[in-house]
N, C-alpha and C positions, 0 to 999 in steps of 0.2 A: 550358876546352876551346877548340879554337882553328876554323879554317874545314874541317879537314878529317872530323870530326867530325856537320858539318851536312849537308857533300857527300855523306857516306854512307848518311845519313840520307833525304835526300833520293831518292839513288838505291832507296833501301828503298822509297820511295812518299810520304814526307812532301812534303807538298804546303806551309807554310808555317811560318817557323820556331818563332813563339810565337801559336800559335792560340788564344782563350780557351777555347774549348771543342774537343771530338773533332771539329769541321769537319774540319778539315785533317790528322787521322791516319787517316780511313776506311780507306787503301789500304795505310798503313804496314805492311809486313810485317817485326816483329819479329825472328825468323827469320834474313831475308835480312837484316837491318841486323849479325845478330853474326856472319854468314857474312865479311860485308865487314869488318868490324872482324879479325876475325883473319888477313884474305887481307892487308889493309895492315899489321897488324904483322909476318907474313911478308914480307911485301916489303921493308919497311924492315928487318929486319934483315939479309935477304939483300945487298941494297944497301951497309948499313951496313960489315959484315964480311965475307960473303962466305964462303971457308972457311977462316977466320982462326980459332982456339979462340976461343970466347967467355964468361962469367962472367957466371953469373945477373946479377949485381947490374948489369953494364953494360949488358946484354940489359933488365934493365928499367928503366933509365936513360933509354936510346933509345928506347923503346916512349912513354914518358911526357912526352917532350920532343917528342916527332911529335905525339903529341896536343892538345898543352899543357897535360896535368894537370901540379900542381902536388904537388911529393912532400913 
């Protein structure tokens, strides 16, 4: 996974990135972290292509590569 990932994360309420214990997820709202995860993979594709036809497979090409998962 790459920085954008942790920003989202972050913005959900995570307070630090590898806490040993639930210190630093009290606030984390689960929730809002997959609200944001799907608002950036909308954006990036909209960005990406725009209203060009698009094909699953390059749709999740691009979704994976903004992430830095590894396929």
């Amino acid at each position: 996974m790459n920085e954008i990932v942790l920003e989202l994360a972050k913005q959900a309420g995570l307070k630090k990135e590898h806490g040993s214990d639930r210190e630093y997820i009290g606030n984390f709202d689960w929730r809002e972290f997959a609200v944001l995860i799907v608002k950036e993979c909308a954006d990036l594709l909209e960005i990406e292509y725009g209203q060009s036809a698009l094909t699953g497979n390059a749709a999740a090409k691009s979704v994976k590569k903004h992430f830095g998962v590894e396929e």
